[in-house]
ZADO-1210 file (C-alpha; in nm, 4 decimals, padded with zeros to 6 digits):
<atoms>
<atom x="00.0000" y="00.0000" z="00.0000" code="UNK" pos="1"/>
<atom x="00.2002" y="00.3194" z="-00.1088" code="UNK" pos="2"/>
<atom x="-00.0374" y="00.5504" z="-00.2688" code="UNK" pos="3"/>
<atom x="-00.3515" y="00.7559" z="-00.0971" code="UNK" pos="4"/>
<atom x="-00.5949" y="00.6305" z="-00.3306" code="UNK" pos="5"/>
<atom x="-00.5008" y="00.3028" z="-00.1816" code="UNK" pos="6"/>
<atom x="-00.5229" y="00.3820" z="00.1716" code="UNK" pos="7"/>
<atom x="-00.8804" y="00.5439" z="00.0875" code="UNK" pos="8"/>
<atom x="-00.9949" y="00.2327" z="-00.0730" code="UNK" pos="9"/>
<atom x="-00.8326" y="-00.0032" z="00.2416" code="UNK" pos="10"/>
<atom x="-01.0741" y="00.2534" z="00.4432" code="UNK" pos="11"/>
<atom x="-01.3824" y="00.1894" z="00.2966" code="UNK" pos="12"/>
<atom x="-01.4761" y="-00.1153" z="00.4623" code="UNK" pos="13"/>
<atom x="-01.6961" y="-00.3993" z="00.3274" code="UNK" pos="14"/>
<atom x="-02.0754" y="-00.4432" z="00.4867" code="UNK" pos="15"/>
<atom x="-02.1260" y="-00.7821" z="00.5299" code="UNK" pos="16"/>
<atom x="-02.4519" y="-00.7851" z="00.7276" code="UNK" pos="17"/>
<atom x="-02.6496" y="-00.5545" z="00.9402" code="UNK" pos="18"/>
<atom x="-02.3335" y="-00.4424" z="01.2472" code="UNK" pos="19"/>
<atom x="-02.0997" y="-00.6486" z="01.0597" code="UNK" pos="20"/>
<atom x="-01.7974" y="-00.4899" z="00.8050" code="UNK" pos="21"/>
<atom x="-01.5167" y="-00.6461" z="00.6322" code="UNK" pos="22"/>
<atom x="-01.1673" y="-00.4717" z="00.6005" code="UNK" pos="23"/>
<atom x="-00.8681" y="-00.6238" z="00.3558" code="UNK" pos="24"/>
<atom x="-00.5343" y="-00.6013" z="00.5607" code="UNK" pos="25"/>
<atom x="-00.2862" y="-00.3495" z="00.4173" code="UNK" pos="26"/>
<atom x="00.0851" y="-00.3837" z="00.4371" code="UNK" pos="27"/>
<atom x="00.3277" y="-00.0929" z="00.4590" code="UNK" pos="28"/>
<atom x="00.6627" y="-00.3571" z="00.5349" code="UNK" pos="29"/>
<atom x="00.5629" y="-00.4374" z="00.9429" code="UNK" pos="30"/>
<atom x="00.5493" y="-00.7858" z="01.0199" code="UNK" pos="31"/>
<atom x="00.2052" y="-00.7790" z="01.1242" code="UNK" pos="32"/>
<atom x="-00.0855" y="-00.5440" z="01.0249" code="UNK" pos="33"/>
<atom x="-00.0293" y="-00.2056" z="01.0947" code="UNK" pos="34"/>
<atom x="-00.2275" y="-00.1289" z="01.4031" code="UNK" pos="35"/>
<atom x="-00.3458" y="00.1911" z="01.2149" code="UNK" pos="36"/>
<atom x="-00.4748" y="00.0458" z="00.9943" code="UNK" pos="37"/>
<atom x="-00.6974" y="-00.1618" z="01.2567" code="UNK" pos="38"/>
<atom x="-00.7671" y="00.2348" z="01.3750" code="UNK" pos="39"/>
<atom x="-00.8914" y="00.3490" z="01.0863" code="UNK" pos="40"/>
<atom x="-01.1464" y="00.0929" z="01.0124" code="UNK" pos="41"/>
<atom x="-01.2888" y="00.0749" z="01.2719" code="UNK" pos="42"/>
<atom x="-01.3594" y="00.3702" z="01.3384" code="UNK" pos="43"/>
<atom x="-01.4903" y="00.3692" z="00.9636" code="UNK" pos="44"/>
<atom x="-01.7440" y="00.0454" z="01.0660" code="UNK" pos="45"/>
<atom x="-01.8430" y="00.2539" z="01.3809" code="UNK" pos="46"/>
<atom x="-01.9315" y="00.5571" z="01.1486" code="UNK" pos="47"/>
<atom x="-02.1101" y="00.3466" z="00.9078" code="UNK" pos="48"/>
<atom x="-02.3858" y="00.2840" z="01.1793" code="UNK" pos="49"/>
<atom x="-02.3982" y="00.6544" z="01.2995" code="UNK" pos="50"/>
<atom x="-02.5913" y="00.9635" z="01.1685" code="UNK" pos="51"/>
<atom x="-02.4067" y="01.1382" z="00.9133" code="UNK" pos="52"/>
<atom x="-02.5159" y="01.4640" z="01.1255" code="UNK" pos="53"/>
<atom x="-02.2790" y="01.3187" z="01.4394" code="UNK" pos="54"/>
<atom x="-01.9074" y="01.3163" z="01.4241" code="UNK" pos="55"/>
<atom x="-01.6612" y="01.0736" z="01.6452" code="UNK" pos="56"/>
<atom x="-01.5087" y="01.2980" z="01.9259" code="UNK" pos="57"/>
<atom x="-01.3379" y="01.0717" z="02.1162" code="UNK" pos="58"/>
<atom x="-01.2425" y="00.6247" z="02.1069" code="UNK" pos="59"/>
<atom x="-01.0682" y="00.3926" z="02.2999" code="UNK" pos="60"/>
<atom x="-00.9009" y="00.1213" z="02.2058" code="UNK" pos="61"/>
<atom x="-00.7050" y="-00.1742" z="02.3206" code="UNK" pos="62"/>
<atom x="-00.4698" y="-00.3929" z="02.0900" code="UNK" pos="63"/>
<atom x="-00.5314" y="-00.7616" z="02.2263" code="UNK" pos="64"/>
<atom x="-00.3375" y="-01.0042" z="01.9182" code="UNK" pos="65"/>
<atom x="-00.1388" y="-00.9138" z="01.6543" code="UNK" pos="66"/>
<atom x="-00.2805" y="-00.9238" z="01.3012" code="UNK" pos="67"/>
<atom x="-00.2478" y="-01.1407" z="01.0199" code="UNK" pos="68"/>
<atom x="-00.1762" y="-00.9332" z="00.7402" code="UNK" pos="69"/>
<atom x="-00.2749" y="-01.2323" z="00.5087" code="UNK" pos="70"/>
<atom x="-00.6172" y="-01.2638" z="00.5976" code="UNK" pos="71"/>
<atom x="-00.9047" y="-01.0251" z="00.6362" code="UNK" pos="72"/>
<atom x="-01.0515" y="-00.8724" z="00.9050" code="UNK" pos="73"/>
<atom x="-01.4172" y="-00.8796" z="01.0431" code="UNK" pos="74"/>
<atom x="-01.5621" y="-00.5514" z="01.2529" code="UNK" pos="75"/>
<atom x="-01.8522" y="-00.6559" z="01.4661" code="UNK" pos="76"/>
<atom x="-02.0256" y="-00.3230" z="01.5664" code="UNK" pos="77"/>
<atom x="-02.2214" y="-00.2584" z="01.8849" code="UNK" pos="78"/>
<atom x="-02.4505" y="-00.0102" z="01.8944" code="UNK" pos="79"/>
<atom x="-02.4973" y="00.0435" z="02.2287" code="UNK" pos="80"/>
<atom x="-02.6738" y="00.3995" z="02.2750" code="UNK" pos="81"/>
<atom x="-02.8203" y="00.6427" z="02.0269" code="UNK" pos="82"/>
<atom x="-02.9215" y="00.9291" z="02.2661" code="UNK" pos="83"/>
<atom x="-03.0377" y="01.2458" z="02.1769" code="UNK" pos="84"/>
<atom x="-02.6661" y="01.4450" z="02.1320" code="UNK" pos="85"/>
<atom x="-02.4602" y="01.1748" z="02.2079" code="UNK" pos="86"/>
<atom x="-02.4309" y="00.7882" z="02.0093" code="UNK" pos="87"/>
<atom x="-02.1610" y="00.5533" z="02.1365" code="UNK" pos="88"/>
<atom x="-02.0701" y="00.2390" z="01.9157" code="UNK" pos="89"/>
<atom x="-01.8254" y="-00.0684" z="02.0380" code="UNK" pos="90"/>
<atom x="-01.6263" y="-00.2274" z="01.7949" code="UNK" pos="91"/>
<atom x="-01.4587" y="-00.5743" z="01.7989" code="UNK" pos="92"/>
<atom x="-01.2058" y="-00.6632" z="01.5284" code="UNK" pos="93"/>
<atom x="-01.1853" y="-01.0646" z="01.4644" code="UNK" pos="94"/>
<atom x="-00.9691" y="-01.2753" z="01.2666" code="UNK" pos="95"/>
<atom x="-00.9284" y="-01.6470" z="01.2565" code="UNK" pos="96"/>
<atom x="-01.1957" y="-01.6297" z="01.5240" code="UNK" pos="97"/>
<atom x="-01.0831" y="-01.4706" z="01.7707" code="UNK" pos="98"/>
<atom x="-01.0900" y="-01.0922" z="01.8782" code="UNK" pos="99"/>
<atom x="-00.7414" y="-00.8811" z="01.7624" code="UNK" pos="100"/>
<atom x="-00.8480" y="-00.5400" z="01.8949" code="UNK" pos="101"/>
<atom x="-01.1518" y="-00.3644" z="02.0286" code="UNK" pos="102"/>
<atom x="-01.3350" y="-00.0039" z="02.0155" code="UNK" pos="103"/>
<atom x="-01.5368" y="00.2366" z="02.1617" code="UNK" pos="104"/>
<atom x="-01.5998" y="00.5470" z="02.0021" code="UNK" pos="105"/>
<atom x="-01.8870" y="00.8338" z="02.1193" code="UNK" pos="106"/>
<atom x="-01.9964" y="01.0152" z="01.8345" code="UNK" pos="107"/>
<atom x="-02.1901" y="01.3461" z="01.8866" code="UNK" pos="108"/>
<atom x="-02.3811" y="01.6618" z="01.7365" code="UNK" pos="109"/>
<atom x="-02.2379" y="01.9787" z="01.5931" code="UNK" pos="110"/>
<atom x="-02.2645" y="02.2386" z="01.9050" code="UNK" pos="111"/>
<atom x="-02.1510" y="02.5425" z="01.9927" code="UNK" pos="112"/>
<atom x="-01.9893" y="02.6283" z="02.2984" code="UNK" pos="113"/>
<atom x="-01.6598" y="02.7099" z="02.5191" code="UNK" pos="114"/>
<atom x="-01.3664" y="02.7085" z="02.2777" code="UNK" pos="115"/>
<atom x="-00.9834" y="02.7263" z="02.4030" code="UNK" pos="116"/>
<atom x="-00.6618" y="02.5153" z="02.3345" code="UNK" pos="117"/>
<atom x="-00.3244" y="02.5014" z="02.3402" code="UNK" pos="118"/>
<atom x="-00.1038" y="02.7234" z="02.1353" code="UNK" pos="119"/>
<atom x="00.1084" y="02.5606" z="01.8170" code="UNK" pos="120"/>
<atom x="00.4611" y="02.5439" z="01.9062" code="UNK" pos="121"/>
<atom x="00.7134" y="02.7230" z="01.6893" code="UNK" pos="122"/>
<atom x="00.8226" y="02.5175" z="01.4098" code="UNK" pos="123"/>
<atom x="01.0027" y="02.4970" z="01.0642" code="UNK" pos="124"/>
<atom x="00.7069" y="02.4637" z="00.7625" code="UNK" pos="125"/>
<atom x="00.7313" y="02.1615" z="00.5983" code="UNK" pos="126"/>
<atom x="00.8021" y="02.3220" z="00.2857" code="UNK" pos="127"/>
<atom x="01.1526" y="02.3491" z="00.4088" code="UNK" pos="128"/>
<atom x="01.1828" y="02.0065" z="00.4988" code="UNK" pos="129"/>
<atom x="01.3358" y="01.6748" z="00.3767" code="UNK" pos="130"/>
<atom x="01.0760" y="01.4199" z="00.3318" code="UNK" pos="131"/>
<atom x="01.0631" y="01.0924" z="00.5404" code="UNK" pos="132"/>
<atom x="01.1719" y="00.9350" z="00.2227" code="UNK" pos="133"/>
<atom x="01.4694" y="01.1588" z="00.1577" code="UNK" pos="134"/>
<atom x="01.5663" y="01.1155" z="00.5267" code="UNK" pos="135"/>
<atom x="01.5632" y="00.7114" z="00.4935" code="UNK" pos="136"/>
<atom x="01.7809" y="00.6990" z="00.1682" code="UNK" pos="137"/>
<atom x="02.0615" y="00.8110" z="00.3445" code="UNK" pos="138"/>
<atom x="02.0304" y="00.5326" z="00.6063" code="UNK" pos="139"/>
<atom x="01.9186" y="00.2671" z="00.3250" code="UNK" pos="140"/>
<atom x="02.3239" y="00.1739" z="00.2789" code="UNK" pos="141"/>
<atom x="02.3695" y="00.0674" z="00.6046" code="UNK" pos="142"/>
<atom x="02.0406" y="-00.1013" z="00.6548" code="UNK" pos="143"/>
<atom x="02.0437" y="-00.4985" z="00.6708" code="UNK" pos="144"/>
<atom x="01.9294" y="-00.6583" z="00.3435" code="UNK" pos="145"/>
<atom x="01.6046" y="-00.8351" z="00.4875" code="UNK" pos="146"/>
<atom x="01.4537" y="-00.4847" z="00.6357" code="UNK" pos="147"/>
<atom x="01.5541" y="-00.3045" z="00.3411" code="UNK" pos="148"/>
<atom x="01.2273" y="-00.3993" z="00.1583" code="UNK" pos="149"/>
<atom x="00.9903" y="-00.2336" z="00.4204" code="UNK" pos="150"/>
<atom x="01.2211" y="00.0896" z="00.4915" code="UNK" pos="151"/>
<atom x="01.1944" y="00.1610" z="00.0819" code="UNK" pos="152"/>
<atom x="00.7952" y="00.1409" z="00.0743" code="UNK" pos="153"/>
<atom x="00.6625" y="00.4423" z="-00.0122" code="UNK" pos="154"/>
<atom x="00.3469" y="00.5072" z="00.2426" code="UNK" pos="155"/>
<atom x="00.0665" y="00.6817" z="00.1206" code="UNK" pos="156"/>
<atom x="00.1085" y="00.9110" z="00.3824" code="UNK" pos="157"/>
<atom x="00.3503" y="01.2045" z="00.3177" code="UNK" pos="158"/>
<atom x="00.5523" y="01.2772" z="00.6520" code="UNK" pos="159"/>
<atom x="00.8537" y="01.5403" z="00.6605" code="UNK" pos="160"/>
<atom x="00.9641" y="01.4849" z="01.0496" code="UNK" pos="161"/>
<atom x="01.1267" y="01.8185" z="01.1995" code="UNK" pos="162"/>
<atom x="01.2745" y="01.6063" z="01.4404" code="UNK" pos="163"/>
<atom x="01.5442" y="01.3911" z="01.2588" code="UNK" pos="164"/>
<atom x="01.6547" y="01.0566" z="01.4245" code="UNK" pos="165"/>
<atom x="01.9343" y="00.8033" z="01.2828" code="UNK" pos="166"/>
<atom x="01.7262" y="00.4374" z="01.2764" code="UNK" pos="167"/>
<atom x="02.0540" y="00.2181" z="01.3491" code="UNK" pos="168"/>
<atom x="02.2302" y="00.5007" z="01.6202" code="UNK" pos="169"/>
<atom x="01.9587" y="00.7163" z="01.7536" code="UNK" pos="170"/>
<atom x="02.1849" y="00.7898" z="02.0444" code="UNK" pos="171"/>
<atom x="01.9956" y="00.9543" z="02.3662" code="UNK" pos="172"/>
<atom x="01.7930" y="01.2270" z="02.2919" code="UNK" pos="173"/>
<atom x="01.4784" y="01.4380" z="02.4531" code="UNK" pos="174"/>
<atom x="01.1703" y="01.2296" z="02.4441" code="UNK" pos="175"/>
<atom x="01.0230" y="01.4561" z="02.1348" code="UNK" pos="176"/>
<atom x="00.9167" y="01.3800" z="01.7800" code="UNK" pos="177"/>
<atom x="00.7639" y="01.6702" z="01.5674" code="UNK" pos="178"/>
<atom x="00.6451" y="01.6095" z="01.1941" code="UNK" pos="179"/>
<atom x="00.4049" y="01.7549" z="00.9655" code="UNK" pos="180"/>
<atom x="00.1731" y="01.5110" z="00.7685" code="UNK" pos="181"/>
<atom x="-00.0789" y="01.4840" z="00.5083" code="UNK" pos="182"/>
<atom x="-00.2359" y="01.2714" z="00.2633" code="UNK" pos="183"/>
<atom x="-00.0434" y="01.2475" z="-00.0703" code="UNK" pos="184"/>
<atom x="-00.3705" y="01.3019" z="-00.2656" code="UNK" pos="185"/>
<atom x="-00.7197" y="01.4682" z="-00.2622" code="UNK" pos="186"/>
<atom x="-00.9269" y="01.3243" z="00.0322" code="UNK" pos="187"/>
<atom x="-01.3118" y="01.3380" z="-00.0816" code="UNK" pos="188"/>
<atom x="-01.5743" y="01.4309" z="00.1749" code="UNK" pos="189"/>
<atom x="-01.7085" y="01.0769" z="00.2440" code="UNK" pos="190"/>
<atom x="-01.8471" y="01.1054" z="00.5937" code="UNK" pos="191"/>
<atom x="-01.5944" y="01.0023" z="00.8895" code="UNK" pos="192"/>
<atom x="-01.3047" y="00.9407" z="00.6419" code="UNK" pos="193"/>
<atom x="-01.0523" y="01.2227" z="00.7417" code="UNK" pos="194"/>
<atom x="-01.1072" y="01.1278" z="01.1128" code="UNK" pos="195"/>
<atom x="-01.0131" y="00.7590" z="01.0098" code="UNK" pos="196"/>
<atom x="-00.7253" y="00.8720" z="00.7773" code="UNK" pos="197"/>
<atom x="-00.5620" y="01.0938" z="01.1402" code="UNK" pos="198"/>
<atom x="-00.6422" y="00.7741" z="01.3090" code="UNK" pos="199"/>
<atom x="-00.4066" y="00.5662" z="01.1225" code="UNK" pos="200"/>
<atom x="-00.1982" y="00.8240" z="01.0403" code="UNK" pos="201"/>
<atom x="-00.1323" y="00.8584" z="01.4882" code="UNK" pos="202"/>
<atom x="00.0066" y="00.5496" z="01.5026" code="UNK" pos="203"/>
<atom x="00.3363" y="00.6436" z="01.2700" code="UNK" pos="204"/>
<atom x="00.6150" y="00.7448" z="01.5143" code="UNK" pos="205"/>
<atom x="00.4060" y="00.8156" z="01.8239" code="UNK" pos="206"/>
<atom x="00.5824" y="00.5340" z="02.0064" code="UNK" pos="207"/>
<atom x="00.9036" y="00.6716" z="01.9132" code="UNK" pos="208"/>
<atom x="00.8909" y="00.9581" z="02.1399" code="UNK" pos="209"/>
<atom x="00.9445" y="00.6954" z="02.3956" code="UNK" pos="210"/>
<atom x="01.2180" y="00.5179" z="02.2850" code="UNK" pos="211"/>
<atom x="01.4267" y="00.8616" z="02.2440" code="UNK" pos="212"/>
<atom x="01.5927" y="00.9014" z="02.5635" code="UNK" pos="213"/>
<atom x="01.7083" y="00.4917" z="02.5670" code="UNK" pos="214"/>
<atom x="01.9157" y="00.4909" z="02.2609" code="UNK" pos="215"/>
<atom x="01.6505" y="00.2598" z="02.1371" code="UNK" pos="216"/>
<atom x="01.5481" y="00.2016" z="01.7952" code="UNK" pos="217"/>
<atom x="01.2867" y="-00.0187" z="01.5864" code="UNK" pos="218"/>
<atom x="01.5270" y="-00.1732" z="01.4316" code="UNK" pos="219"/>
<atom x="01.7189" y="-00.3686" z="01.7572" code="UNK" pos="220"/>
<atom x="01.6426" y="-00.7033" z="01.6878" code="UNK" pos="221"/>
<atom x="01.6408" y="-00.7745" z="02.0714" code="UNK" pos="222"/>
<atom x="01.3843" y="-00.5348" z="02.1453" code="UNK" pos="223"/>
<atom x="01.0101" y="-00.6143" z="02.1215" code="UNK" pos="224"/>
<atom x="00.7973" y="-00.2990" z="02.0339" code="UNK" pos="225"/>
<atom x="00.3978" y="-00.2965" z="02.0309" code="UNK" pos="226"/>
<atom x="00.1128" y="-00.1074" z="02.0506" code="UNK" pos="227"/>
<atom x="-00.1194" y="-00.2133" z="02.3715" code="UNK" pos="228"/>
<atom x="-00.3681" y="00.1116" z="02.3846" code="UNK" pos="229"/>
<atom x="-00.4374" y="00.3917" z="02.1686" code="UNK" pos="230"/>
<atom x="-00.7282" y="00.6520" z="02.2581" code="UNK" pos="231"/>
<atom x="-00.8160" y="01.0044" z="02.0488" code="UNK" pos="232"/>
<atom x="-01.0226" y="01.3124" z="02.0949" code="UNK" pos="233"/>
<atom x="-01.1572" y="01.4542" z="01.7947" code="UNK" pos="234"/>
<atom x="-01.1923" y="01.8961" z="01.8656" code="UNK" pos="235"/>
<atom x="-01.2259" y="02.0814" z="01.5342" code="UNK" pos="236"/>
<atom x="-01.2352" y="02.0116" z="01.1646" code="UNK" pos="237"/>
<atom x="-00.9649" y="01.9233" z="00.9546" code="UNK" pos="238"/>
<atom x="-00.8629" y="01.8297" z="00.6219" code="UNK" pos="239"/>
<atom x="-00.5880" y="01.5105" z="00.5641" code="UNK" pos="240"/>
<atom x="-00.4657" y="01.6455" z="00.2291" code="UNK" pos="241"/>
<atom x="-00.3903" y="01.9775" z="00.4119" code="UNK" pos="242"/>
<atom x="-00.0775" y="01.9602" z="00.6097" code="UNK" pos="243"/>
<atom x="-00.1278" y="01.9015" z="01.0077" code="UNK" pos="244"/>
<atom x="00.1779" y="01.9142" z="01.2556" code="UNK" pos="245"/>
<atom x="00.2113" y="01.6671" z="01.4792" code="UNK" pos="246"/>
<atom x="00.3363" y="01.6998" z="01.7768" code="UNK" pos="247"/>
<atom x="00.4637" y="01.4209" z="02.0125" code="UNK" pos="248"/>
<atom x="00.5972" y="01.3807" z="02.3128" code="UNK" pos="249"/>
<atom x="00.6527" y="01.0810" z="02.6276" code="UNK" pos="250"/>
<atom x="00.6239" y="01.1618" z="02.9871" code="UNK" pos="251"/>
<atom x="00.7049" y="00.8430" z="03.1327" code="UNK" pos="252"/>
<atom x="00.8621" y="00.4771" z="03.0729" code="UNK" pos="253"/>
<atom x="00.8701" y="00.1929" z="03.2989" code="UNK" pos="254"/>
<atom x="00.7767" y="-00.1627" z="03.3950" code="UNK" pos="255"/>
<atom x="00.8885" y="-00.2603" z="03.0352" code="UNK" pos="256"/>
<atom x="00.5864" y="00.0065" z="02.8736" code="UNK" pos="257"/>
<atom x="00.6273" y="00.3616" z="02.7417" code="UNK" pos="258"/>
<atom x="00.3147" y="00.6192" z="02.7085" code="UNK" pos="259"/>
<atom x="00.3309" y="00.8965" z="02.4451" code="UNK" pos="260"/>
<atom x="00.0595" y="01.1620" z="02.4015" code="UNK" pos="261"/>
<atom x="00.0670" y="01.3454" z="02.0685" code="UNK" pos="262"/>
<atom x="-00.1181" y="01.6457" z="01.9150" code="UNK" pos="263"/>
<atom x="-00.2193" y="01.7896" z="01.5408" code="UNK" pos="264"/>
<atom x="-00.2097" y="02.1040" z="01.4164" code="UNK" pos="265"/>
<atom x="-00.3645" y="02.3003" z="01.1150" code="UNK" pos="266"/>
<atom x="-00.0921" y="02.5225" z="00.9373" code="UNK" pos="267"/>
<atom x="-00.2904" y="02.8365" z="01.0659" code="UNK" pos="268"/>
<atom x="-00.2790" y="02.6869" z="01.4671" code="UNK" pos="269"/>
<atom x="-00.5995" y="02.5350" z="01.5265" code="UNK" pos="270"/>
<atom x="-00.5248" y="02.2316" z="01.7511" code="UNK" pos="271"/>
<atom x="-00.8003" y="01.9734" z="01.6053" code="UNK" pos="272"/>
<atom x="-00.7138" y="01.6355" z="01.7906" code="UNK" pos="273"/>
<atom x="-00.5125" y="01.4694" z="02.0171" code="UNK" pos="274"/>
<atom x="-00.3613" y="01.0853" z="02.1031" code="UNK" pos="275"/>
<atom x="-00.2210" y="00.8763" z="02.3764" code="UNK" pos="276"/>
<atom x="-00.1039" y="00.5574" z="02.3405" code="UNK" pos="277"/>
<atom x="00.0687" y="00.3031" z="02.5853" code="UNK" pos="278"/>
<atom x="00.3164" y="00.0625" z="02.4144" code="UNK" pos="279"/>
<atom x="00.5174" y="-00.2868" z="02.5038" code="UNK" pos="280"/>
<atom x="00.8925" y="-00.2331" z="02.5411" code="UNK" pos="281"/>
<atom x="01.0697" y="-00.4967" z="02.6241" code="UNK" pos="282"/>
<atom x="01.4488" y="-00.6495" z="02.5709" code="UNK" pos="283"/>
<atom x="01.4827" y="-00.9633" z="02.5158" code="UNK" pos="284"/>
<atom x="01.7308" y="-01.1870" z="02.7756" code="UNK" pos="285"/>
</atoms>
């Protein structure tokens, strides 16, 4: 999966039955399916059941397996309360038969009311940046031969990090990772589809804020790296084929877990969502 188009169509999830949605599994070179991926349809299934007029603000998620990116996935939704501003949906993903991940996402209606947020930091544009695929083809030399394959991929997602990180000697550094991102083509205005493009598109680098100060990187064979949560608050519009900053950071690591919290950014400031997610570290003996 390398192009936008692509990642639309991976989106668009297959009804099966009344609650129940089929997804194809993507694969962007990880050994198992992407857990954005997982994210983003999901979230798509949940919408699928929802009034067009409501809009996810918020889901909660918790990885239990890791995916088969050979087979397909099956979303059995939940809908557990339509109420008069508020709809909440549960979502179970299942493969081979048994649950993989599972989601609960609150949709609600357009109001008005108290508005504040946090300002954008200070940051290059991206215009002025290398792209994530300039940055790897310096590295791509010194890369083993079998991860070579999945570090070339292009991803339909286009990501110029500000915050620049050798893969093989990341050495210690502040527990920060800043890019801007956006979809590499025109997103169209199919309802919940930008929320469940950000929603995959959180899941690239957010761990790595917490692997920063370690000297650890993705690519230590001894170290075992995985999603276990991932939860997301939905505050303004936004546009995935306009560039968003995202901003990442990790206030804490321990008991062989790391916890990063992330936020996005329009160009003109307007903070529209934020992410947390826990994640497995752990060393091999």
């Amino acid at each position: 999966m390398s192009t936008a188009e692509e990642l639309i169509g991976l989106l668009q999830v297959e009804q099966l039955e009344l609650n129940l949605y089929r997804g194809v599994s993507g694969d962007i070179g990880s050994r198992n399916v992407f857990g954005g991926q997982v994210l983003g349809q999901s979230l798509m299934a949940a919408t699928r059941t929802v009034d067009p007029a409501r809009r996810v603000h918020s889901l909660h998620a918790y990885f239990l397996r890791a995916g088969d990116k050979r087979a397909p996935i099956v979303y059995d939704v939940d809908r557990i309360r339509d109420g008069k501003s508020f709809t909440t949906r549960r979502v179970v993903a299942i493969q081979h038969g048994r649950p993989i991940f599972h989601m609960s996402a609150s949709f609600q209606v357009e109001e008005d009311g108290a508005s504040h947020q946090d300002p954008m930091p200070e940051v290059p544009a991206p215009e002025g940046l290398p792209t994530e695929v300039e940055h790897r083809a310096r590295h791509l030399p010194r890369l083993p031969e079998h991860l070579r394959a999945g570090y070339e991929r292009d991803r339909p997602i286009e990501i110029r990090p500000i915050t620049l990180v050798d893969p093989l000697e990341p050495g210690a550094m502040p527990p920060v990772f800043d890019a801007w991102v956006r979809a590499l083509a025109p997103v169209p205005d199919v309802p919940g589809l930008h929320q469940a493009m950000l929603a995959y598109t959180s899941d690239f680098h957010l761990l790595s804020a917490a692997l920063l100060p370690h000297d650890m990187s993705f690519f230590d064979p001894k170290l075992h790296i995985a999603s276990l949560d991932h939860a997301m608050w939905f505050h303004r519009d936004f546009r995935m084929d306009d560039w968003l900053l995202y901003v990442t950071e990790s206030p804490s690591a321990s008991g062989s877990r790391g916890i990063s919290r992330g936020k996005f950014y329009t160009r003109d400031g307007r903070l529209v969502a934020s992410t947390v997610q826990e994640g497995l570290i752990r060393r091999a003996p």
